[in-house]
N, C-alpha and C positions, 0 to 999 in steps of 0.2 A: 597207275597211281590212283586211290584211293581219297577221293573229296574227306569222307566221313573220316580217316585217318589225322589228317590236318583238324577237323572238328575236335576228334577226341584229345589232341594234343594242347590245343587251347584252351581247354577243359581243365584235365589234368594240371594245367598250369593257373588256373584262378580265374581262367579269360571267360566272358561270356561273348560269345559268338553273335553277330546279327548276318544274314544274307547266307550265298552262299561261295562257300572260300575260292578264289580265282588262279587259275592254273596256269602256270606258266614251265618251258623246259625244265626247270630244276626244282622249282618249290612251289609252292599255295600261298597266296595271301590272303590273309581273313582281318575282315573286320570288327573289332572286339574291343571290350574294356571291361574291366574289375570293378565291382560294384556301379556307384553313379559315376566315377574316373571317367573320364576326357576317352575318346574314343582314338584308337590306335591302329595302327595295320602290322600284324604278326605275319611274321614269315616262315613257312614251315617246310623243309625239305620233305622231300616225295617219301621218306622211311617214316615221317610222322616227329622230326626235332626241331622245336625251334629254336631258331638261332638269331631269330633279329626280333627287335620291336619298336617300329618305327612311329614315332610322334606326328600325330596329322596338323595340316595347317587349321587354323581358326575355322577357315571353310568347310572344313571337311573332304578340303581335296578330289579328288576321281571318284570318295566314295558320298561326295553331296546328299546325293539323291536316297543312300540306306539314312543316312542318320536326319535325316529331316529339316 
């Protein structure tokens, strides 16, 4: 499973990328958002589809410490 794969998918899809995407048995999550938009967690199966795109809390959740 290829990190840069999950990258070029959130790409492809409008997402700007920050950090780098987090691997787990079946997918990647990355931290991203579209233009200035709210920061989100994309899920990317290991072929490179995403198939989720999960709303972060106010905090910024797990990923606090990318988004500042």
């Amino acid at each position: 499973a290829d990190p840069a794969l999950a990258l070029r998918a959130a790409k492809a899809a409008g997402w700007t990328a920050k950090g780098e995407p987090e691997r787990h048995p079946k997918h990647f999550e990355v931290l991203a958002r579209q233009g200035s938009g709210p920061w989100a967690e994309l899920h990317v199966d290991l072929d490179g589809g995403l198939y989720k795109v999960k709303a972060l809390p106010e905090s910024g959740g797990k990923w606090a410490d990318l988004i500042g």
